[in-house]
C-alpha positions in Angstrom: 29.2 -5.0 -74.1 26.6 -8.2 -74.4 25.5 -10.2 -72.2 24.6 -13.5 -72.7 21.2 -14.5 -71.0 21.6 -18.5 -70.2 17.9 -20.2 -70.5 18.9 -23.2 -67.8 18.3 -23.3 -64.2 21.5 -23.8 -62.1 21.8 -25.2 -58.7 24.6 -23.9 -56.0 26.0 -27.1 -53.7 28.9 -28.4 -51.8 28.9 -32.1 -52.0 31.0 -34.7 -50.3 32.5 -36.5 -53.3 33.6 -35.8 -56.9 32.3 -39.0 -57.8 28.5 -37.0 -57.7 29.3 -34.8 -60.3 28.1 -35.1 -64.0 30.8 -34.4 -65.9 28.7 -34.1 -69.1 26.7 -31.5 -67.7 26.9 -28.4 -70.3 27.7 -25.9 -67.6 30.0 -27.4 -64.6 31.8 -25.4 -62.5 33.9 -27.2 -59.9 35.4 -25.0 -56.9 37.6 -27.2 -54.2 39.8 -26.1 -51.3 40.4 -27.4 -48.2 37.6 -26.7 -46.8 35.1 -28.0 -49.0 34.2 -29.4 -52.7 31.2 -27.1 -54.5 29.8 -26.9 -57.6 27.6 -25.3 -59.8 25.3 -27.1 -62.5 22.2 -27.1 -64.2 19.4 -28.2 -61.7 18.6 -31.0 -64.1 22.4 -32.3 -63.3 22.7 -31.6 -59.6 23.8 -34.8 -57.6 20.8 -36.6 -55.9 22.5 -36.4 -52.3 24.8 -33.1 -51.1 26.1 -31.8 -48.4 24.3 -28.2 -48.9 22.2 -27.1 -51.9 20.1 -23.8 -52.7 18.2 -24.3 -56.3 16.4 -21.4 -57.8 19.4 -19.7 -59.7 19.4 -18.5 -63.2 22.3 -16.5 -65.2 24.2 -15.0 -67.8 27.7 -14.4 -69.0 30.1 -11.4 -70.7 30.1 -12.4 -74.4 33.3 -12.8 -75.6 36.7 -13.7 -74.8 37.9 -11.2 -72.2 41.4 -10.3 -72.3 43.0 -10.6 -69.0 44.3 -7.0 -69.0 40.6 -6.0 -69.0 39.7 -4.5 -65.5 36.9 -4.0 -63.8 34.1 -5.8 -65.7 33.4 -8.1 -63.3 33.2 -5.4 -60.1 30.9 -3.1 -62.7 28.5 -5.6 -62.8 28.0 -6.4 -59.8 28.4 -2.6 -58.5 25.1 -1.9 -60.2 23.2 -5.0 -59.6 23.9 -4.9 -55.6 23.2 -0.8 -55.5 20.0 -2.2 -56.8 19.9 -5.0 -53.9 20.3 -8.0 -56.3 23.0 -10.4 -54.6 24.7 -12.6 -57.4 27.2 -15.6 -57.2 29.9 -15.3 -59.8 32.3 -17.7 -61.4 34.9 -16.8 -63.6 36.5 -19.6 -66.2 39.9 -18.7 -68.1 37.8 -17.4 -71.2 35.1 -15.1 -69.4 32.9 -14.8 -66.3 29.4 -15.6 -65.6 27.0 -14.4 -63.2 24.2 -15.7 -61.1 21.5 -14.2 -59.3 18.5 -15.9 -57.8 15.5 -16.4 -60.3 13.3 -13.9 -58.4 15.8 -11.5 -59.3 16.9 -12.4 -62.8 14.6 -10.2 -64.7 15.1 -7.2 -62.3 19.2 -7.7 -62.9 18.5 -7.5 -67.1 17.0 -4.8 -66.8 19.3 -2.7 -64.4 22.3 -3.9 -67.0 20.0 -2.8 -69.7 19.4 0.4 -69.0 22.9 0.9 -67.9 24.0 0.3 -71.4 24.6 -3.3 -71.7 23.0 -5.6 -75.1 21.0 -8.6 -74.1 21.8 -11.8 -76.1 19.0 -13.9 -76.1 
């Protein structure tokens, strides 16, 4: 399977309005509940003023279109990279998922999906 190493820097936040965001930011994940509004975007993009925000993040996604029969890709992943203590934040759009870990950790994660088997897309 390939893996899909992103080159930006993301940033993790909850903010208090969706008015903040910048929607032409190329990687935008929006999460809201009734508890709170969060996103994820490119540092470069991450609204001025939030309510919460941890920077430092870098990722990576499964190549591909993954059919939604598919089990077990996501847990995998992150079965290895935590027996390896690397925590990761994961998001998951209708086409694939993607998966961040904390820049400290990036090139540690690579290389435990790399020698597990998995192709680096660079």
């Amino acid at each position: 399977m390939d893996i899909k190493v992103l080159s930006h820097k993301f940033t993790v936040c909850k903010v208090s309005d969706i008015s903040m965001i910048h929607f032409t930011d190329e990687f935008l994940f929006i999460g809201k509940t009734d508890e709170e509004l969060s996103l994820v975007c490119t540092t470069e993009h991450a609204p001025e003023s939030t309510m919460e925000r941890e920077d430092g993040w870098k990722g990576f996604r499964i190549e591909g279109v993954l059919d939604f029969s598919l089990v077990g890709i996501l847990s995998q992943i992150s079965g290895l990279l935590a027996g390896n203590d690397i925590g990761i934040f994961a998001v998951s759009t209708y086409n694939t998922d993607y998966i961040l870990t904390k820049e400290e950790n990036f090139d540690s994660a690579l290389k435990v999906l790399k020698d597990a088997g998995y192709h680096m897309v660079f």
